[in-house]
C-alpha positions as protocol buffer text, in pm:
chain_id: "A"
residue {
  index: 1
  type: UNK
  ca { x: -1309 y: 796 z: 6851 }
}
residue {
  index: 2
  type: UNK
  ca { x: -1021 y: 705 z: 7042 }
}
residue {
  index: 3
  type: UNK
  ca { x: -1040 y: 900 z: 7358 }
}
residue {
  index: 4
  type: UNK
  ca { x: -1321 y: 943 z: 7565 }
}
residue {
  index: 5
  type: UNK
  ca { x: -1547 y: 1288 z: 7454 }
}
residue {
  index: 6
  type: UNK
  ca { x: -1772 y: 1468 z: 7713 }
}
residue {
  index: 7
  type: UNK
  ca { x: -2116 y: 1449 z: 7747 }
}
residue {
  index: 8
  type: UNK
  ca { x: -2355 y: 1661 z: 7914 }
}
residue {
  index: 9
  type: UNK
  ca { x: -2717 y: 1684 z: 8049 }
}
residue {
  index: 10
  type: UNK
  ca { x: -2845 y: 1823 z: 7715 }
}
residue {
  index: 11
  type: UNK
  ca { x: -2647 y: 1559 z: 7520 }
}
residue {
  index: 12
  type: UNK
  ca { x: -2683 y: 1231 z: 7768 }
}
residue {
  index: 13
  type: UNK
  ca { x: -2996 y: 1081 z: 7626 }
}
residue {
  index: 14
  type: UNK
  ca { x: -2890 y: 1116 z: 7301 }
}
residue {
  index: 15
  type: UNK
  ca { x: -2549 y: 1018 z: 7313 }
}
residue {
  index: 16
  type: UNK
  ca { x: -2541 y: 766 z: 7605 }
}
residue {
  index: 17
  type: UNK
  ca { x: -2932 y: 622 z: 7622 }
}
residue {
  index: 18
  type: UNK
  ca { x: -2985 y: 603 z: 7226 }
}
residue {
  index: 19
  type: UNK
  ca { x: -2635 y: 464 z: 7147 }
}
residue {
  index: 20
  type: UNK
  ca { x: -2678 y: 113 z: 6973 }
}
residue {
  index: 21
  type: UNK
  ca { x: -2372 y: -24 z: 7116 }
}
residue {
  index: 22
  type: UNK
  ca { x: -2245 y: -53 z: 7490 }
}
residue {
  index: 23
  type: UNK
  ca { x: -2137 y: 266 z: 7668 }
}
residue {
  index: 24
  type: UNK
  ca { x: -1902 y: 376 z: 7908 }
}
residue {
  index: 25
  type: UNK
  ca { x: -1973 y: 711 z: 8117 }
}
residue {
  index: 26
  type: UNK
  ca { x: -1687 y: 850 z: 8389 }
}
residue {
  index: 27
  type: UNK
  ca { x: -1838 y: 1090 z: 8604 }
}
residue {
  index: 28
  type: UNK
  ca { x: -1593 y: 1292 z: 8716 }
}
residue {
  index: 29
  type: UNK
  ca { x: -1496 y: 1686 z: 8823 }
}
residue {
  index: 30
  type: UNK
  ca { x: -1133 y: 1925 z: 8805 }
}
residue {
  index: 31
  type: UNK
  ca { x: -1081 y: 1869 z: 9151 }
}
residue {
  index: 32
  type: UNK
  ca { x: -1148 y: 1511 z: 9183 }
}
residue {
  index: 33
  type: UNK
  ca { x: -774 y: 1396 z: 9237 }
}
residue {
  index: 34
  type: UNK
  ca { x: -866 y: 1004 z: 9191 }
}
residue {
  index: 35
  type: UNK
  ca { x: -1033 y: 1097 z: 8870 }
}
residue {
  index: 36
  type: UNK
  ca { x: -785 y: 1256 z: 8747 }
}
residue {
  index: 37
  type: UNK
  ca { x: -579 y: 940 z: 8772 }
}
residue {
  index: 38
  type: UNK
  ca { x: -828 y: 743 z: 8640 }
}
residue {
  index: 39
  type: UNK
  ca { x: -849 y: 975 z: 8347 }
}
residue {
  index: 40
  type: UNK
  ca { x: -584 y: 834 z: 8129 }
}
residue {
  index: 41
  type: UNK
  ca { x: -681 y: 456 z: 8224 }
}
residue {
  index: 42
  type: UNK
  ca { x: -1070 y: 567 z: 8061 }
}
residue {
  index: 43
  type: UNK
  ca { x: -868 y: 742 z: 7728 }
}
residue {
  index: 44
  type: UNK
  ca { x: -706 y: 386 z: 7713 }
}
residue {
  index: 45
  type: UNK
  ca { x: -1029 y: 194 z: 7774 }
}
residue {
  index: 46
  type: UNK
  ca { x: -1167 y: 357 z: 7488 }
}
residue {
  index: 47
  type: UNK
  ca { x: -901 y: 283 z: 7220 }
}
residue {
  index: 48
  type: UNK
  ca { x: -919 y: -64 z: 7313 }
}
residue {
  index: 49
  type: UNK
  ca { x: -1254 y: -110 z: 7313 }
}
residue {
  index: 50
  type: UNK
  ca { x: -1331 y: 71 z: 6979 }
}
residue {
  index: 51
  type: UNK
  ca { x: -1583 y: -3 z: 6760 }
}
residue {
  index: 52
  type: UNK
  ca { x: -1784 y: -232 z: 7087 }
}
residue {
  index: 53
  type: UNK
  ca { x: -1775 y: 59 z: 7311 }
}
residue {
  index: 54
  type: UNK
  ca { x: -1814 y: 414 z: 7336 }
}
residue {
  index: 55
  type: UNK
  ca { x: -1663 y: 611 z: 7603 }
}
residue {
  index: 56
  type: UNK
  ca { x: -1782 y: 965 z: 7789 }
}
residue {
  index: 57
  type: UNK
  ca { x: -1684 y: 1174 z: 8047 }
}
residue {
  index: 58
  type: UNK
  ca { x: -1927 y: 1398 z: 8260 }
}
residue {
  index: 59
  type: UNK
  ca { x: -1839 y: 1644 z: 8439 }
}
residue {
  index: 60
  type: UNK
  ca { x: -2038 y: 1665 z: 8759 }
}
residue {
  index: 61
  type: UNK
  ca { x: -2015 y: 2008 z: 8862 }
}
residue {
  index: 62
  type: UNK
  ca { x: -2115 y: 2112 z: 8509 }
}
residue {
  index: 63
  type: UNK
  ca { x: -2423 y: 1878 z: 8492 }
}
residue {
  index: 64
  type: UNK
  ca { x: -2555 y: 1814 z: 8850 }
}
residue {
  index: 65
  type: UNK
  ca { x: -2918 y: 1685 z: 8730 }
}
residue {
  index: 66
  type: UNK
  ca { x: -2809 y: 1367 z: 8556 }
}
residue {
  index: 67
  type: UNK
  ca { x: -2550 y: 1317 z: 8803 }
}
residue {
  index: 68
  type: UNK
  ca { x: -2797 y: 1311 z: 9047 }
}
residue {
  index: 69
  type: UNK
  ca { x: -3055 y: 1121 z: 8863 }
}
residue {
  index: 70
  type: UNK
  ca { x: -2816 y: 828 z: 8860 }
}
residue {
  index: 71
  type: UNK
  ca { x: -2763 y: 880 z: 9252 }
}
residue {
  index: 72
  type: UNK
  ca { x: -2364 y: 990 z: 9201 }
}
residue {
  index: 73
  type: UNK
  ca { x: -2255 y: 1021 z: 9573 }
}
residue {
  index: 74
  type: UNK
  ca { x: -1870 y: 939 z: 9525 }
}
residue {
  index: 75
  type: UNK
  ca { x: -1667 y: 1027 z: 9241 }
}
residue {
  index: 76
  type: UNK
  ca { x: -1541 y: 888 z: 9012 }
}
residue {
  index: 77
  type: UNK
  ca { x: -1822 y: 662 z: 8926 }
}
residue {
  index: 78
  type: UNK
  ca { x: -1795 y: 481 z: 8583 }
}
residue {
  index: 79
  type: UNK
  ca { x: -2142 y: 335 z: 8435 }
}
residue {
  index: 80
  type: UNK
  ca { x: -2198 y: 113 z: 8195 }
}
residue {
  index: 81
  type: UNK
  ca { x: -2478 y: 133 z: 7968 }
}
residue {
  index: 82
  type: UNK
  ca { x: -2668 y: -79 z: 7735 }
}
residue {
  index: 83
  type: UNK
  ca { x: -2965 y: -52 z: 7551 }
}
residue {
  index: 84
  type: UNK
  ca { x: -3082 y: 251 z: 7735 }
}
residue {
  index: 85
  type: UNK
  ca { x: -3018 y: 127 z: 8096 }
}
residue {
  index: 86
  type: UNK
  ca { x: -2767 y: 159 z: 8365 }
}
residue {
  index: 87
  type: UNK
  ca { x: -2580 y: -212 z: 8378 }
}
residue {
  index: 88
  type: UNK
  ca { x: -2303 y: -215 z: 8579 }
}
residue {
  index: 89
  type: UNK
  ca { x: -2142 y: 20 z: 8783 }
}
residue {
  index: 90
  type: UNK
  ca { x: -1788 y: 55 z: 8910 }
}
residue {
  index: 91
  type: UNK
  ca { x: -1698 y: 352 z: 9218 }
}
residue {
  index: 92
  type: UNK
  ca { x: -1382 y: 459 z: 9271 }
}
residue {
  index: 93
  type: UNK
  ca { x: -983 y: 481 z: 9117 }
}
residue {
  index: 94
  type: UNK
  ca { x: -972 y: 113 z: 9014 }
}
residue {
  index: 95
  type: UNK
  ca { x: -678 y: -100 z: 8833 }
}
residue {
  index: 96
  type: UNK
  ca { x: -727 y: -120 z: 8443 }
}
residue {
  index: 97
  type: UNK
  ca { x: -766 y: -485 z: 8454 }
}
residue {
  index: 98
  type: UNK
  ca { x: -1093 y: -435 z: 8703 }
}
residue {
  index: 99
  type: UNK
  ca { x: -1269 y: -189 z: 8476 }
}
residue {
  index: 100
  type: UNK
  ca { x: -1145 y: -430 z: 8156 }
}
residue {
  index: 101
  type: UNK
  ca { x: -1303 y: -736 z: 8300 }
}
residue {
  index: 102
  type: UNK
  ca { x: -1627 y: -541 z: 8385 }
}
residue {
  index: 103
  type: UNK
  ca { x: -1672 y: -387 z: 8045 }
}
residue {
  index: 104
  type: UNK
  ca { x: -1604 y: -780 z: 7906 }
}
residue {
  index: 105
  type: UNK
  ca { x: -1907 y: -901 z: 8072 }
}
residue {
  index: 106
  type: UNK
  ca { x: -2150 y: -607 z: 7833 }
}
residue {
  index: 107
  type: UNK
  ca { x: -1982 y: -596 z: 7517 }
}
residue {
  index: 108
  type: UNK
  ca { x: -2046 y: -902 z: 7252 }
}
């Protein structure tokens, strides 16, 4: 996979909890101007991290429960996931390198 695909409320615990390697999830809406720069920054993350980390995007208009199951206030929000839980979290437009160095710290 070499951008980031979209996930959903129906598809989240399948796709993001039950994943056997790391995962990255950018929660995200249309509107969301700093998400939409972000945007191609995630696509990027997720060619270079291929094969140690898969990459979503959910859209939180379209999927409000998980969205607010994870407490999602401020969009973006990018999550990282591992074995089943929520282990880092990142809020906001941030540089490449940031999101890089934070993804380092989870993947093996």
């Amino acid at each position: 996979m070499s951008s980031a695909a979209d996930v959903t409320d129906a598809s989240f615990e399948t796709e993001i909890l039950k994943s056997d390697v790391p995962v990255l999830v950018d929660f995200w809406a249309p509107w969301c101007g700093p998400c939409r720069m972000l945007a191609p920054i995630v696509d990027e993350i997720a060619k270079e991290f291929a094969g140690k980390l898969r990459v979503f995007k959910l859209n939180t208009d379209e999927n409000p429960s998980i969205a607010s199951q994870y407490g999602i206030r401020s969009i973006p929000t990018l999550m990282i996931f591992s074995d089943g839980q929520k282990v880092d979290t990142v809020v906001g437009a941030v540089p490449k390198a940031t999101l890089s160095v934070t993804i380092e710290k989870h993947i093996s």
